[in-house]
N, C-alpha and C positions, 0 to 999 in steps of 0.2 A: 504493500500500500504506500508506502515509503517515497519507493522509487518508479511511481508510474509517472511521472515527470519526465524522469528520465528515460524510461522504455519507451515513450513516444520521442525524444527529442532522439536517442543514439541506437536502440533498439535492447533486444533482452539480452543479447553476448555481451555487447562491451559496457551496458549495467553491470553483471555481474561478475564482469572481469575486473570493478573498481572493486563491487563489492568484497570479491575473492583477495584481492590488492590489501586491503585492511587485517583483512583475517578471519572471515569471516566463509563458511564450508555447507553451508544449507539456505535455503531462502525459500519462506511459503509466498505461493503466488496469491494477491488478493488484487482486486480493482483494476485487474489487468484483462483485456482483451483477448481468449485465446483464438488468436485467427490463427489459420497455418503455417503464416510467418512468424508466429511470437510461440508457440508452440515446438519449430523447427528450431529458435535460438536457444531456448529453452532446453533440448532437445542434445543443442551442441557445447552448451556450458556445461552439460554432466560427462562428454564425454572429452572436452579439450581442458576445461578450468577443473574437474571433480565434486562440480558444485552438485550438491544434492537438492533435488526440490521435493522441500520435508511436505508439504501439503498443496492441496488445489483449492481453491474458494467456489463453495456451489450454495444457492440457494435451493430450498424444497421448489418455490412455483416462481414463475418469470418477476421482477421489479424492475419497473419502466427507470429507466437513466440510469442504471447501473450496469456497467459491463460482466456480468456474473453468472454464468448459464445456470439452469434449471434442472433438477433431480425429473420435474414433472413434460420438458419438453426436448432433454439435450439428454438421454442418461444416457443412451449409448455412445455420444461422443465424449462425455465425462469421461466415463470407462474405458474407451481407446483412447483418451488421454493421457489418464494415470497410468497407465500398464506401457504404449509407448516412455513415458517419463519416468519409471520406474517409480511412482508413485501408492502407497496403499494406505491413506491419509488423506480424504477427505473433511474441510471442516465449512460449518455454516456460520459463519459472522455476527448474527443477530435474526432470532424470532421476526417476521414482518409486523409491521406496526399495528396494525389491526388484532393481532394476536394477543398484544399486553392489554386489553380492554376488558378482557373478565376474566374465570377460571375454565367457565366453559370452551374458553378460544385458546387461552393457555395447551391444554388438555387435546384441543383436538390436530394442533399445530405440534404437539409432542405424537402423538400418536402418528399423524400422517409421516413425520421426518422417521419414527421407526420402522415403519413400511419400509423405507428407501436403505435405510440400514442394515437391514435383513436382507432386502436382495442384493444391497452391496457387497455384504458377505460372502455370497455367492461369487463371487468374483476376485473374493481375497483382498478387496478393501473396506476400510473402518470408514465410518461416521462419526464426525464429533461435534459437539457444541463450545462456540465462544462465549464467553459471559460479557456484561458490562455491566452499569449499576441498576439495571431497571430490572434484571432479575432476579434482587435483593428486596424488590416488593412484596408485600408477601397477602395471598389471598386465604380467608381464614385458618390466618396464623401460621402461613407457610410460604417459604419463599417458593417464589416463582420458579427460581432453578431448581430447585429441590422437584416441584410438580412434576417439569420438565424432564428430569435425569429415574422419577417412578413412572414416567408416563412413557419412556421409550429407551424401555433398559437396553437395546440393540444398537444405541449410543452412546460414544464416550464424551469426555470437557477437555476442553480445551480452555485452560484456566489464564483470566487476563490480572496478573496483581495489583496493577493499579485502579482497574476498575472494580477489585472486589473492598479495596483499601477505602474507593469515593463510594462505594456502596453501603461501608460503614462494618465492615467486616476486617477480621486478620485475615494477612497472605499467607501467613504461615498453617494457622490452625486451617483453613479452607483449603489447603493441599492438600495435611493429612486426613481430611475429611476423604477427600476424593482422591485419595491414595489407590492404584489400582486399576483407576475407571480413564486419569490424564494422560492422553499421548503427546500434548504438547504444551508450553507454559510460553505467557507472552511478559514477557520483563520489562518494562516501561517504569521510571520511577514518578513518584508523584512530590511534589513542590508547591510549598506555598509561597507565592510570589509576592514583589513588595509592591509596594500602591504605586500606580505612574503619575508622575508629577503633574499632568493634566487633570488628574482625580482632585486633586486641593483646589485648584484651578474655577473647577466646578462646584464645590465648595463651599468657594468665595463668593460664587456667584450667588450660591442660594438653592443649587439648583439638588438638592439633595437624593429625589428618587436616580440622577444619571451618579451621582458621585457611589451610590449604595450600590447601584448596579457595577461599579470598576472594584467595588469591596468584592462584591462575591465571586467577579472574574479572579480572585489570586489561586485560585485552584489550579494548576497548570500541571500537564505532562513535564518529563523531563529524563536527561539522559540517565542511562541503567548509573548508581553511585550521587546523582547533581541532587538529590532530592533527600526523603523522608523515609525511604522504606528503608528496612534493615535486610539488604539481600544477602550478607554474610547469611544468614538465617534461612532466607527462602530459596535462594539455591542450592541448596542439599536438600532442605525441603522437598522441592520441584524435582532432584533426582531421585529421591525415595519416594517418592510418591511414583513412577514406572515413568518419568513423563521420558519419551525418546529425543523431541527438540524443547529446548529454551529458544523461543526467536526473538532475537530484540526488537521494539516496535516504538514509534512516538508519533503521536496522531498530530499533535501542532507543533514544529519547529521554533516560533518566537525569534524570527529573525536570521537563524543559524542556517547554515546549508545542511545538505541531508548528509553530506558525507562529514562532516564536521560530528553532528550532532552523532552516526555512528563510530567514525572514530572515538569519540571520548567515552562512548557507553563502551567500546571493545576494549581501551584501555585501562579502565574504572576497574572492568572486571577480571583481568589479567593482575592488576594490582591488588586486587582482593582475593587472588590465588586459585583462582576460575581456570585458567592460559592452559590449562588442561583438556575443558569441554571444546575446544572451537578444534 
C-alpha cells in the first residue's frame, strides 16, 4: 500500500529492487493493480531480487475505486495468481462498510468470507483477516472481531498493532490471544504528535471547535521504534504467536518519503536486535 506510488511511476521490479536495496525480503501486495504487467514484475522480483510476496489483497465482493479483485467475481484469477506467485496467503483488508452497521451484517459478512476460505483451502491457500479499530466495537458485549474470527473459523488474523493499540487494546496480550490462528502481523508504531503551530493560531482566533479538531488529529502513524509501542515486546510476541511475516506498514507519511520512512522502521529494528527476521 506503501508503494503504489511508486508501482505506477517505475513499475513493480524496480519498487522492489529499492525495496530489496534496504533490506527488506517479502512484500504483501495491497492497492495495487494486478494486470498482467504488475503480476509478470511481480512475478520476476521473486525470481531475480528473492523477494517473497508474503500475501495478495482480495476483497469477498467487488468495491467501486479500489483496485482489489473479488473472492465473488475474480477467484479463479486470484488462484492462478497466488500459485503463479508462489503465494498461499490470502488477506482481506477490512469488512465492507455496510457490514459494521449491526451484528446481523457483522455475522453474515463472516460467514460469506468463510465460504471463500474453505474452498481456498482446496487449493492450499489461507484466508485471513486484517483488523483496524472498528473491530474493537463491540455488539452485545463482544467485539466485533471476536464475532468475526467464531463466525468463520476457516479464517485466520492478520493482526495490525497499531490499530489494535487506537482500538484501545494491548498489542501484546491481543497476539497471544490469537496465538495460533496469525499468519501475518502489520508493525506500524503509533505517536502522539505535538500540536502545529497553526492550532494556537486558531486559538487566538477564537475559533475553538477547528483548534479541538488539530487536538485530536495528534494520533498519528509512525515509523516501527518513532512512537509508543513497546515492540521489544510484541515482536516475539508476533513470533510466538505462529505469525510467518511481520510487514512493516504506515498509512500517512507526514511529510517523509516512503523510502525514508522504511528505512528508519528497518533500522529501529535491526537496533532492537530484530536484523535476524529480515
Amino acid at each position: 500500500m506503501m508503494l503504489k506510488d511508486s508501482f505506477a511511476e517505475v513499475g513493480a521490479f524496480e519498487t522492489l529492487r529499492k525495496v530489496n536495496a534496504i533490506g527488506y525480503n517479502a512484500v504483501e501486495i495491497s492497492q495495487i493493480p494486478m494486470t498482467p504487467e504488475n503480476v509478470e514484475e511481480l512475478g520476476r522480483s521473486r525470481s531475480e531480487l528473492g523477494m517473497d510476496i508474503a500475501a495478495l489483497s482480495v476483497n469477498v465482493e467487488g468495491r467501486k475505486g479500489m483496485p482489489v479483485e473479488s473472492l465473488a467475481e475474480n477467484f479463479d484469477k486470484i488462484v492462478d495468481d497466488a500459485k503463479r506467485l508462489d503465494t498461499s496467503l490470502l488477506r482481506i483488508g477490512m469488512l465492507p462498510f455496510p457490514a459494521m452497521k449491526s451484528l446481523d451484517a457483522v455475522v453474515e459478512f463472516a460467514k460469506q468470507a468463510n465460504g471463500y476460505a474453505e474452498r481456498l483451502q482446496e487449493h492450499g491457500i489461507g484466508l485471513y483477516y486484517h483488523n483496524h479499530h472498528i473491530e474493537f466495537a463491540k455488539f452485545d458485549g463482544k467485539y466485533m472481531l471476536d464475532i468475526i474470527a467464531d463466525n468463520s473459523p476457516a479464517m485466520g488474523m492478520e493482526i495490525d498493532v497499531h490499530w489494535v493499540q487506537r482500538g484501545g487494546l494491548d498489542p501484546v496480550r491481543t497476539l497471544e490471544k490469537y496465538a495460533g490462528n496469525t499468519a501475518m502481523v502489520h508493525l506500524k508504531d503509533y505517536r502522539i504528535g505535538q500540536m502545529p503551530e497553526a492550532a494556537f493560531g486558531l486559538l487566538e482566533k477564537g475559533d475553538f471547535p477547528a483548534f479541538m479538531a488539530e487536538f485530536k488529529n495528534v494520533v498519528q502513524f509512525a515509523e516501527v521504534g518513532e512512537g509508543n509501542l513497546d515492540f521489544p515486546s510484541i515482536v516475539p510476541a508476533a513470533v510466538a504467536a505462529g505469525a510467518q511475516y511481520l510487514l512493516v506498514e504506515q498509512d500517512e507519511l507526514y511529510g517523509r518519503t516512503v523510502w525514508d520512512a522504511l528505512q528508519t522502521s528497518y533500522d529501529n529494528l535491526v537496533a532492537m536486535g530484530h536484523g535476524d527476521l529480515f
